[in-house]
ROSE-4610 file (N, C-alpha, C; in Angstrom, 1 decimal, always signed):
// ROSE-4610
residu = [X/X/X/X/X/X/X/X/X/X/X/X/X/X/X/X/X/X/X/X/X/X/X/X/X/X/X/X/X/X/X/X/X/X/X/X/X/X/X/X/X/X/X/X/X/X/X/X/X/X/X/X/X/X/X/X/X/X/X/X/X/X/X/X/X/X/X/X/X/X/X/X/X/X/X/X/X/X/X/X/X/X/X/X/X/X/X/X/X/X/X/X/X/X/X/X/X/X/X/X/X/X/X/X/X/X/X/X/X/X/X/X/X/X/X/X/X/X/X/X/X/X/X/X/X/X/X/X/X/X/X/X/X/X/X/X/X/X/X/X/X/X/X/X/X/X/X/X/X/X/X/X/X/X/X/X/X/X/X/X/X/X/X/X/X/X/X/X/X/X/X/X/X/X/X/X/X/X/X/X/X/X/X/X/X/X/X/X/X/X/X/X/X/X/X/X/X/X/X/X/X/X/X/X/X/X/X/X/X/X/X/X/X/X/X/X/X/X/X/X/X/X/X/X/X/X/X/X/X/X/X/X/X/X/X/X/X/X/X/X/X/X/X/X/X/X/X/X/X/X/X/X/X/X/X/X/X/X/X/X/X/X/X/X/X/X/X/X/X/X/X/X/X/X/X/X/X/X/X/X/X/X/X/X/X/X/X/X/X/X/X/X/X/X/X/X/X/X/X/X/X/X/X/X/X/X/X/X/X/X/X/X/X/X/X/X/X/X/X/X/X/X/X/X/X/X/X/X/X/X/X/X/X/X/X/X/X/X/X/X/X/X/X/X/X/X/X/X/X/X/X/X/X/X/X/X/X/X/X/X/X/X/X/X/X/X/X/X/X/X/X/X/X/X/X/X/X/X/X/X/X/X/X/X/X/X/X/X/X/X/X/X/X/X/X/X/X/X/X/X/X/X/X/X/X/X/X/X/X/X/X/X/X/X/X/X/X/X/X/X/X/X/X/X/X/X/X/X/X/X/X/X/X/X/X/X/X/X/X/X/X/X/X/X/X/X/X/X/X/X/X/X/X/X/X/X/X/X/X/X/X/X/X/X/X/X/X/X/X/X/X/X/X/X/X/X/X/X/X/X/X/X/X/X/X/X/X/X/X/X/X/X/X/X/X/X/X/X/X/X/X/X/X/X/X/X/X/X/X/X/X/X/X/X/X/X/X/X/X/X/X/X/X/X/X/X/X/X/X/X/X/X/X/X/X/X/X/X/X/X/X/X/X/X/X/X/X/X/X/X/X/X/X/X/X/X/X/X/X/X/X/X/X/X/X/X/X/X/X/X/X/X/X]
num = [1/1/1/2/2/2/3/3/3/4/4/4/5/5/5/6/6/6/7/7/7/8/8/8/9/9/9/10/10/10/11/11/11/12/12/12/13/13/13/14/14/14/15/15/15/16/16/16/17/17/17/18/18/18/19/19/19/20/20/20/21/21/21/22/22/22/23/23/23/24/24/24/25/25/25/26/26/26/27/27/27/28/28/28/29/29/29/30/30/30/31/31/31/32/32/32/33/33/33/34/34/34/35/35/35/36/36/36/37/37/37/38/38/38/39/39/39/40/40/40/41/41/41/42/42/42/43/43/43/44/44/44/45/45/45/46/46/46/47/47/47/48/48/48/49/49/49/50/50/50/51/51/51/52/52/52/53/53/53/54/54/54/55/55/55/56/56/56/57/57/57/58/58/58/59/59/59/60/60/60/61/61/61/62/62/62/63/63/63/64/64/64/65/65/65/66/66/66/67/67/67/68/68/68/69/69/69/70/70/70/71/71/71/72/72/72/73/73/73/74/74/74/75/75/75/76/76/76/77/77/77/78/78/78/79/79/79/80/80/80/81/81/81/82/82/82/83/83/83/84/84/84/85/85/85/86/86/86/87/87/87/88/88/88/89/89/89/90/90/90/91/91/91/92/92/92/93/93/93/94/94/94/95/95/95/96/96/96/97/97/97/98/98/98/99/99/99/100/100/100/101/101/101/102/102/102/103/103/103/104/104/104/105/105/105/106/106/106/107/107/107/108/108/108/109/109/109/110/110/110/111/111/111/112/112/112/113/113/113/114/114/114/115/115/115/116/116/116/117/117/117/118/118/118/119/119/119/120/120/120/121/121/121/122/122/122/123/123/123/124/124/124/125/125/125/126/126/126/127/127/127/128/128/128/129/129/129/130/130/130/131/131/131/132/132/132/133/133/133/134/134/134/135/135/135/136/136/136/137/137/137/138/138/138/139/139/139/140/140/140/141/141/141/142/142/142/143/143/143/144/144/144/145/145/145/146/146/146/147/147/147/148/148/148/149/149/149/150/150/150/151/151/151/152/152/152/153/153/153/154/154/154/155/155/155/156/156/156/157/157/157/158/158/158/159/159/159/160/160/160/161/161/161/162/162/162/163/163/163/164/164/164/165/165/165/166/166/166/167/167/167/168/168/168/169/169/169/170/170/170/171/171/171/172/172/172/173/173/173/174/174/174/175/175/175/176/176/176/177/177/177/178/178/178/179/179/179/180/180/180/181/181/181/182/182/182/183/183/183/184/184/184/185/185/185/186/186/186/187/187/187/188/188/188/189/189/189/190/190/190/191/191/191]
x = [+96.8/+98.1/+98.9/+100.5/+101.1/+102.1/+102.9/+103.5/+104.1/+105.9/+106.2/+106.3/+106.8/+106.8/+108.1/+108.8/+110.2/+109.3/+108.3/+107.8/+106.7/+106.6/+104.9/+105.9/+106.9/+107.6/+108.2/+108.2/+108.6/+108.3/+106.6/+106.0/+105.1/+104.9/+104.2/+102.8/+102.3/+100.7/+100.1/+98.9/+98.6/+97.0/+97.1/+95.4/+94.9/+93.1/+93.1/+92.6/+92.0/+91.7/+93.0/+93.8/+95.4/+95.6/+95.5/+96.0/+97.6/+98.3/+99.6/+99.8/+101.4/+101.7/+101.4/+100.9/+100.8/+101.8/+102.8/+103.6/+104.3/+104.8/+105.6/+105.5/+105.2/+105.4/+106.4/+106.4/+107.7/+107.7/+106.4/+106.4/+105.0/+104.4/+103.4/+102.7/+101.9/+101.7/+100.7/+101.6/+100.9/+100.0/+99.0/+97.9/+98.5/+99.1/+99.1/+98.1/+97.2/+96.0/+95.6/+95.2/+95.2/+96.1/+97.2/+98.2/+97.9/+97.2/+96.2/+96.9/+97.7/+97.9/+96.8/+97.0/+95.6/+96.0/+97.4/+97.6/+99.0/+99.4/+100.8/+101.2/+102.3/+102.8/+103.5/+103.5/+104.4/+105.3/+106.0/+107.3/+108.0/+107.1/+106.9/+105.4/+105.4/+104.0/+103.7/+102.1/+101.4/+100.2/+100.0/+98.9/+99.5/+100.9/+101.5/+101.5/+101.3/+100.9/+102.6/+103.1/+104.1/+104.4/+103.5/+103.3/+102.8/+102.5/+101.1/+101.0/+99.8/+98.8/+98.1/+97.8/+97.1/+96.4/+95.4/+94.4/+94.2/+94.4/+94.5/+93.1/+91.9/+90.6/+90.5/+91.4/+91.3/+91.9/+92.9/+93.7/+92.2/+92.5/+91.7/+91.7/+93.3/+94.0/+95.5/+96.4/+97.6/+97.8/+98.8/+98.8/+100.5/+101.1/+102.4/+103.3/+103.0/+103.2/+103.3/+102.1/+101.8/+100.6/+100.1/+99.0/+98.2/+96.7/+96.1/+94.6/+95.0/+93.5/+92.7/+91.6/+90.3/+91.2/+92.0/+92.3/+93.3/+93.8/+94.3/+93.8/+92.3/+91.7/+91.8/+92.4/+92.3/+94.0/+94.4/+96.0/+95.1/+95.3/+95.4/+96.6/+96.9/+97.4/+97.5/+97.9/+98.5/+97.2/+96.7/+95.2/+94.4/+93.9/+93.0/+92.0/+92.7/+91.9/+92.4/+91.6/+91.4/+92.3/+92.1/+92.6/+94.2/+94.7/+95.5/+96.6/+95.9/+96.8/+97.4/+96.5/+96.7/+97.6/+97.8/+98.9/+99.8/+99.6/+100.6/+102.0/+101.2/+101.6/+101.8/+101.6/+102.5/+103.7/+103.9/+105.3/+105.7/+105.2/+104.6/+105.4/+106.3/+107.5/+107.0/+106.7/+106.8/+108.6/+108.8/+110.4/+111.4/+112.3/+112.8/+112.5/+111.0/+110.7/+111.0/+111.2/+112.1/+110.8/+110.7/+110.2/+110.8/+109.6/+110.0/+108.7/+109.0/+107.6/+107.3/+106.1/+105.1/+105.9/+107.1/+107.4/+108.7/+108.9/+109.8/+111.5/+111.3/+112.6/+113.0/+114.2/+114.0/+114.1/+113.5/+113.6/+115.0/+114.2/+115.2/+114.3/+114.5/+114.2/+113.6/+112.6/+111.5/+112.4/+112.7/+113.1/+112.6/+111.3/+110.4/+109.3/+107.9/+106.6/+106.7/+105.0/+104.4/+102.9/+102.0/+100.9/+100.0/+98.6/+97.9/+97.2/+97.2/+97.3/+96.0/+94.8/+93.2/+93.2/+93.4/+93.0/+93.7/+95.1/+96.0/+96.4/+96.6/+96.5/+97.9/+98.8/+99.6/+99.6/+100.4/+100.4/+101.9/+102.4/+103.8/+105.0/+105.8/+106.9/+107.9/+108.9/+110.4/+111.3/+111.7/+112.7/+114.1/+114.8/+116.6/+116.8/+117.5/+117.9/+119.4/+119.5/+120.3/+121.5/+121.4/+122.3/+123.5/+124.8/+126.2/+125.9/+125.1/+125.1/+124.6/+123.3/+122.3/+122.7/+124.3/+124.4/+124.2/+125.1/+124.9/+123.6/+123.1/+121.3/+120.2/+119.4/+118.3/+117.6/+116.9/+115.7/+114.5/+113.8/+112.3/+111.2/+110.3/+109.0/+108.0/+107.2/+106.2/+105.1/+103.8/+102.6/+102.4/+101.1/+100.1/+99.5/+99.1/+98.3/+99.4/+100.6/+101.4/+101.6/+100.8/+101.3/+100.4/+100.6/+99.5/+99.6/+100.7/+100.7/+101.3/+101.4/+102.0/+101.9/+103.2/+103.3/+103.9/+104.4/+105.2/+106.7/+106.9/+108.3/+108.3/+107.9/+107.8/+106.5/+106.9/+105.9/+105.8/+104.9/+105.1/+104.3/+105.1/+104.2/+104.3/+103.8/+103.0/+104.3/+104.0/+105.3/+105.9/+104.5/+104.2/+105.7/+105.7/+106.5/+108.0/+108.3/+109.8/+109.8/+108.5/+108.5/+108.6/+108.2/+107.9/+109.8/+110.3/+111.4/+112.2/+112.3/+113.5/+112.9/+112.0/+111.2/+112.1/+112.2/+112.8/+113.8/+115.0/+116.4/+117.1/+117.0/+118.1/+117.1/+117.1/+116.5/+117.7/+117.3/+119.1/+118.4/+118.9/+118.4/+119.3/+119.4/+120.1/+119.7/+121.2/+120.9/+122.2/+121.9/+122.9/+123.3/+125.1/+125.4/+125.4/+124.7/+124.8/+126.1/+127.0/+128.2/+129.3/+128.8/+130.4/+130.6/+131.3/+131.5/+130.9/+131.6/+130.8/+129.9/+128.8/+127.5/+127.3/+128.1/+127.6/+126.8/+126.1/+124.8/+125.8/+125.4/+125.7/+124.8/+125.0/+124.1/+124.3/+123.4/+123.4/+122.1/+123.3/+122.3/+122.2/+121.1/+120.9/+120.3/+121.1/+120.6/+119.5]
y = [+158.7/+158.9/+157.6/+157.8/+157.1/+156.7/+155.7/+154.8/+153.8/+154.2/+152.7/+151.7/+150.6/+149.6/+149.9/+150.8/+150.8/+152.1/+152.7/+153.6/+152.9/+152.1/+151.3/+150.9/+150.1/+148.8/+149.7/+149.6/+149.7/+151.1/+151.3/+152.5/+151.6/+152.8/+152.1/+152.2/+150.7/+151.1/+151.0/+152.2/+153.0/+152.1/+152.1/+151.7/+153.3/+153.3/+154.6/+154.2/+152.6/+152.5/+152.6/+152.3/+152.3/+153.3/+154.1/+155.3/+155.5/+154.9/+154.4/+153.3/+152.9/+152.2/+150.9/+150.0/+148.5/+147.3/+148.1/+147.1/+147.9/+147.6/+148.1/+147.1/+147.7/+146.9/+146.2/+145.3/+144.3/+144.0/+143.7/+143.6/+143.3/+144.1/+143.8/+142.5/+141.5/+140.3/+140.6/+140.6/+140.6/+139.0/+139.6/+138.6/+138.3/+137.6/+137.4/+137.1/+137.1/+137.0/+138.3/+139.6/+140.6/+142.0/+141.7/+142.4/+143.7/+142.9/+143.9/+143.6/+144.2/+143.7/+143.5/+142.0/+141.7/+141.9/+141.9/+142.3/+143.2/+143.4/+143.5/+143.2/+142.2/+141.9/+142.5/+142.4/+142.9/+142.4/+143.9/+142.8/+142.2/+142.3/+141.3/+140.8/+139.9/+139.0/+139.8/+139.8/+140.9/+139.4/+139.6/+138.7/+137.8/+137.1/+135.8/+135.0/+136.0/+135.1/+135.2/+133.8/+134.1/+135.1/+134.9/+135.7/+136.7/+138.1/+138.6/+139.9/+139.8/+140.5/+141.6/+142.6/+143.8/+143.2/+143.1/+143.2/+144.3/+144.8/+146.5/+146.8/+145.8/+146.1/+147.2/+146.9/+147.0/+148.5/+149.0/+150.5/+151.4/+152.0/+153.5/+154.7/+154.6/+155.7/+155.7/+156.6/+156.4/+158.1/+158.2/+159.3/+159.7/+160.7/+160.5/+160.2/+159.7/+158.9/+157.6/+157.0/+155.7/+155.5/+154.1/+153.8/+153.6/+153.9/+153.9/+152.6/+151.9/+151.0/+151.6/+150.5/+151.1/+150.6/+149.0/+148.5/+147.2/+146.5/+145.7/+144.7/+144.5/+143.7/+143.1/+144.2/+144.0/+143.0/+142.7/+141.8/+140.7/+140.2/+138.6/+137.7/+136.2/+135.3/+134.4/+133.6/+133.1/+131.9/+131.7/+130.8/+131.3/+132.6/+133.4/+133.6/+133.4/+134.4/+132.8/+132.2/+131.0/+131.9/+132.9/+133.3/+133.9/+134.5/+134.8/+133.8/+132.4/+130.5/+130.7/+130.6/+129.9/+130.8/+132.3/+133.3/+132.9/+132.8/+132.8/+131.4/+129.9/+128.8/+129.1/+129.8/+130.1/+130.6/+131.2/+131.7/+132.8/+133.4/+134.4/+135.8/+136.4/+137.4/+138.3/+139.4/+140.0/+141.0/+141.2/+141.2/+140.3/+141.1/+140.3/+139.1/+139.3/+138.4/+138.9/+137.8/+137.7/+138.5/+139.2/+139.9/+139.5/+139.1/+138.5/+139.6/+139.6/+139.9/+138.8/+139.4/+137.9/+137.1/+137.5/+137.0/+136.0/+136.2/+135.3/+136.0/+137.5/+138.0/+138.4/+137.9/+138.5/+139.8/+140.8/+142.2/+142.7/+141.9/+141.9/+141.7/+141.9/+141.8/+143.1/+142.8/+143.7/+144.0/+145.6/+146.3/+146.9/+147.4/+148.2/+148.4/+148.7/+148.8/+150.0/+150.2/+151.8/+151.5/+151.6/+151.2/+152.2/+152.0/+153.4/+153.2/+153.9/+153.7/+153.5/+154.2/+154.0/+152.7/+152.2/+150.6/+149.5/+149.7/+148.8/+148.1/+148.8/+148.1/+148.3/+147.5/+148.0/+148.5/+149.4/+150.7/+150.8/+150.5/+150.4/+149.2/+149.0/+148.2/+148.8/+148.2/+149.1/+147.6/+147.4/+146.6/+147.1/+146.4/+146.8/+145.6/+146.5/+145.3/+144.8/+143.7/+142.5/+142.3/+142.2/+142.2/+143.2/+142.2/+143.4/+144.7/+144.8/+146.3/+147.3/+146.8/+147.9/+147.8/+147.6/+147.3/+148.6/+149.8/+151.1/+151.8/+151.1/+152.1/+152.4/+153.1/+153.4/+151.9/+152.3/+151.2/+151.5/+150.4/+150.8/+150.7/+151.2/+151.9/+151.1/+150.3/+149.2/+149.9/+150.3/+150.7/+149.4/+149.0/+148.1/+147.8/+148.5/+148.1/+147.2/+147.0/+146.8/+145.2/+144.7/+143.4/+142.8/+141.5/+140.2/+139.2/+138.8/+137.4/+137.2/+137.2/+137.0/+135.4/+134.7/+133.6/+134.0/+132.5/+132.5/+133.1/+132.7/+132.4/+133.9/+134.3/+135.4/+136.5/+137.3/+137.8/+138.7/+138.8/+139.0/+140.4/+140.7/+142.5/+142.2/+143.0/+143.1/+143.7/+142.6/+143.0/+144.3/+145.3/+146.7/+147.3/+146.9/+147.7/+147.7/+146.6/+146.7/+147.2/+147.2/+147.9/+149.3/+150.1/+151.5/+152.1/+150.8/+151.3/+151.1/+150.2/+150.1/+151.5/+151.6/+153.1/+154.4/+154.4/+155.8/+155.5/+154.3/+153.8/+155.3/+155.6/+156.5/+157.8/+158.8/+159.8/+161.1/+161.8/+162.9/+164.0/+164.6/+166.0/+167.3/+168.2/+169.3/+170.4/+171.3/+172.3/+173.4/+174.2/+175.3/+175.6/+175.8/+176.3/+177.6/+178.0/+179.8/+180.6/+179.5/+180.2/+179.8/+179.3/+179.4/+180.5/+180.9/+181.6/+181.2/+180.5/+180.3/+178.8/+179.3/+179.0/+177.6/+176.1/+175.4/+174.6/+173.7/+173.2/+171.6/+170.7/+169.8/+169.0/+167.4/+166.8/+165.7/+165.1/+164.3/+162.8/+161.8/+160.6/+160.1/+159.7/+159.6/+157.9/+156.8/+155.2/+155.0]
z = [+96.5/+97.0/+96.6/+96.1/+95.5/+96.9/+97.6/+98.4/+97.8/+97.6/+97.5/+98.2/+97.9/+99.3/+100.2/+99.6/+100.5/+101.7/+101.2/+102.1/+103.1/+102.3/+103.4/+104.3/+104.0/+104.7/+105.9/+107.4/+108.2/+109.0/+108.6/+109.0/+110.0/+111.1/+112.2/+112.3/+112.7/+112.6/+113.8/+113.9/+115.4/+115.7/+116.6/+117.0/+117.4/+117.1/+117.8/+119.2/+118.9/+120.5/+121.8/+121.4/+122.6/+122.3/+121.5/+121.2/+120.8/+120.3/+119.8/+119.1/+119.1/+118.0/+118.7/+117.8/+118.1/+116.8/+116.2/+115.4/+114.6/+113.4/+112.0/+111.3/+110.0/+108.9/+108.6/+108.4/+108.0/+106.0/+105.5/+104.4/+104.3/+102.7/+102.1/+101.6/+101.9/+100.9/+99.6/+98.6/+97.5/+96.8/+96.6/+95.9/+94.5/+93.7/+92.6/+91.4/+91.5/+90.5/+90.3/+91.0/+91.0/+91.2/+91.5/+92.2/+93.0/+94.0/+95.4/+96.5/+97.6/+98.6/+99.4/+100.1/+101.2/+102.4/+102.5/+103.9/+104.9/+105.7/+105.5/+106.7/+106.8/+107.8/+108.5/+110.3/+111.1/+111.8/+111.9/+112.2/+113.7/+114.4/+115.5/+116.1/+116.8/+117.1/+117.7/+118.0/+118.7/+119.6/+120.6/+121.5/+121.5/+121.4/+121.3/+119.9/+119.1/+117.5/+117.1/+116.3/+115.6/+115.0/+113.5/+112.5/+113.1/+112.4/+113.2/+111.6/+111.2/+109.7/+110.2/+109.1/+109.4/+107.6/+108.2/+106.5/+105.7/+104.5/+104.1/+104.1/+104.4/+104.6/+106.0/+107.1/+108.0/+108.3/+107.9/+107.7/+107.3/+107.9/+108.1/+107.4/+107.7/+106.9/+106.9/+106.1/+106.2/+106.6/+107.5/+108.0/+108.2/+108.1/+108.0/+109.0/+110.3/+111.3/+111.8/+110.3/+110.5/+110.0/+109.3/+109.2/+110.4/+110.0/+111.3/+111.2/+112.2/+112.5/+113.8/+113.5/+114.9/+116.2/+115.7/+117.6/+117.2/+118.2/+118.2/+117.5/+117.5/+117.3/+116.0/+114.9/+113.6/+113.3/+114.4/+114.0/+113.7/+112.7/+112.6/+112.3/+113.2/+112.7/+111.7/+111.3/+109.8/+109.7/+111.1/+110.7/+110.9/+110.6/+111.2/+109.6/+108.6/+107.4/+106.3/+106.0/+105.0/+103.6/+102.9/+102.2/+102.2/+103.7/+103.7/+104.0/+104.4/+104.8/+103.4/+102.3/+101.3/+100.4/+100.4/+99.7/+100.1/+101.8/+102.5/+102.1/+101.9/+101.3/+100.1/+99.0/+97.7/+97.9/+99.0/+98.9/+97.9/+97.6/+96.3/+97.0/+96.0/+96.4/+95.1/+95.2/+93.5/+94.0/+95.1/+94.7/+94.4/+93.2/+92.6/+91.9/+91.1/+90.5/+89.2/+88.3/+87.0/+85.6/+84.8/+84.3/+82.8/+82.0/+80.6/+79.6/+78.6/+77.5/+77.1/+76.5/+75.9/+74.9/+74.3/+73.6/+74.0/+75.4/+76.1/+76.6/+75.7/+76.4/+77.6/+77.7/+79.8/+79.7/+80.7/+80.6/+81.7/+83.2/+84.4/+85.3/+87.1/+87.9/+88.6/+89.5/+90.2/+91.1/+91.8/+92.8/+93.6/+93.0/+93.7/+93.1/+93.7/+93.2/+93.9/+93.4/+93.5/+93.9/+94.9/+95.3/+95.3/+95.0/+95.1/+96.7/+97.4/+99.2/+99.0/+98.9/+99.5/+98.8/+97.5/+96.6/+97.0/+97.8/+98.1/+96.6/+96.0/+94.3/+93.5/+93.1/+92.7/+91.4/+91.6/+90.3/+89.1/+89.4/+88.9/+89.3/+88.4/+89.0/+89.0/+89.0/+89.2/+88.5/+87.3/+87.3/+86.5/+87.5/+86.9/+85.8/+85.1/+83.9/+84.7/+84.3/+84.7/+83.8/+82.1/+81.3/+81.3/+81.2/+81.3/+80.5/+79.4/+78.6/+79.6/+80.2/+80.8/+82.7/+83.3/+84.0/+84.8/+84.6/+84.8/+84.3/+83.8/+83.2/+83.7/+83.7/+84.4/+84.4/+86.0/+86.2/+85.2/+84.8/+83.7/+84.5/+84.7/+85.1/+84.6/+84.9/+84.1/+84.7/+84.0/+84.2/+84.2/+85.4/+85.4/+84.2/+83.6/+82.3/+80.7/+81.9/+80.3/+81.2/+82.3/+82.9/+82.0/+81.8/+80.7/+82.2/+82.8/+83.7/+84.4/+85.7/+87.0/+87.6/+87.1/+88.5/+89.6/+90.0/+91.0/+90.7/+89.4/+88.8/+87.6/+87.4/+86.4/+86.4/+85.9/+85.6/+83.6/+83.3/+81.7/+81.2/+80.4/+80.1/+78.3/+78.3/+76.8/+75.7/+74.6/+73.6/+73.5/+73.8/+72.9/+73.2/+74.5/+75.8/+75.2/+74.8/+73.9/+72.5/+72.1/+70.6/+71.0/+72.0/+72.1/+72.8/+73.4/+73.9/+72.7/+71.5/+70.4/+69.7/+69.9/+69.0/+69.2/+70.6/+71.1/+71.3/+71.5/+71.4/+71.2/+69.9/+69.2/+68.7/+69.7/+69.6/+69.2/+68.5/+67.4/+68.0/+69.3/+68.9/+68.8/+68.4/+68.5/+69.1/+69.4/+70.3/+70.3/+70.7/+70.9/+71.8/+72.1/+73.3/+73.3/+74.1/+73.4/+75.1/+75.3/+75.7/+74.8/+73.9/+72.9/+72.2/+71.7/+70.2/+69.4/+68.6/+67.6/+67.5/+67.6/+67.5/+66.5/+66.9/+65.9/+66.8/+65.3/+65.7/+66.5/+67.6/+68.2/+67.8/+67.9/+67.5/+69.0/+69.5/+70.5/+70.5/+70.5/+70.1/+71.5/+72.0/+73.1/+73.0/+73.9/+74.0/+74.9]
C-alpha cells in the first residue's frame, strides 16, 4: 500500500493495549543514506518526554483510523535510540530539499513523497519546478530508482531522467473533432 506523507502526517496512533489513541503524527524522520523512515514523530510528549518517536519497527499495522502499535511502551524519547540521536542532529528535511541531476542542473524542490507503508521506504518524490517558465506546470514524479545521492543540501537523480523528458518535450498528435462539419485533421503540439 502506497501513503503519502501529507497522509501519514497527522493520523492517529492507537495502542491496542489502552485501547485508543495515544498521539498523532507530526512528521516522518527520514534516514538519508537509505531513504527509509526510522521513525515518526508525535505531535505532543507522551510520559513527560519533550520530543516523543514511534519507531516504524514498532507499527503493526496501518488501519484507516490510525496506525496501530502493541502499547505505550513503544514511544521513545530523543535519548532513547543511539541511531535515532544522531538523524535526529543532522537535521536532515527531504522537504523541500533542492533536487539537481548528475550533471549539476537544478530540477526544483521536493513537495511530497510517496511511501510504501509495510517497508516504510520511500517510493516516489514529488518536485515542483521553481523556474519562471515551469511556474504554472505540472509537479514531476521521481521514481526511486532514478535517485544517485541524497545530502543534507541536495539530492541528485540520474541524467537519464532529463534526456527522457527533452525526448517527449514536443509530442505532434492528431485528431478529429467528429462534431464539426467539416472534418479537418488538427494538429496539437503538446510542452
Amino acid at each position: 500500500m502506497l501513503l503519502s506523507n501529507k497522509e501519514l502526517s497527522n493520523q492517529s496512533v492507537l495502542s491496542l493495549q489502552i485501547g485508543g489513541p495515544i498521539g498523532r503524527v507530526k512528521r516522518a524522520i527520514v534516514d538519508p543514506k537509505d531513504l527509509t523512515i526510522l521513525a515518526l514523530e508525535l505531535d505532543n510528549g507522551w510520559l513527560e518526554k519533550e520530543r516523543s518517536f514511534i519507531l516504524s519497527d514498532s507499527v503493526r499495522e496501518h488501519h484507516k483510523i490510525g496506525l496501530v502499535v502493541d502499547s505505550a511502551d513503544e514511544i521513545v524519547g530523543y535519548d532513547d535510540v543511539i541511531k535515532l540521536q544522531k538523524l535526529l542532529d543532522q537535521q536532515f528535511d527531504l522537504l523541500n530539499l533542492k533536487v539537481y541531476t548528475e550533471a549539476g542542473k537544478f530540477i526544483g524542490v521536493i513537495i511530497e513523497f510517496t511511501i510504501v507503508y509495510n517497508l516504510f521506504l520511500i517510493y516516489q518524490i514529488y518536485v515542483k519546478k521553481t523556474n519562471w517558465k515551469n511556474f504554472f506546470g505540472e509537479d514531476l514524479i521521481i521514481d526511486r530508482n532514478m535517485i544517485v545521492d541524497v545530502t543534507n543540501d541536495k539530492l541528485i537523480i540520474k541524467d537519464e531522467f532529463e534526456k527522457i523528458k527533452q525526448k517527449n518535450a514536443f509530442v505532434q498528435q492528431q485528431f478529429f473533432n467528429p462534431f464539426r462539419k467539416n472534418n479537418k485533421k488538427v494538429v496539437c503540439i503538446e510542452k
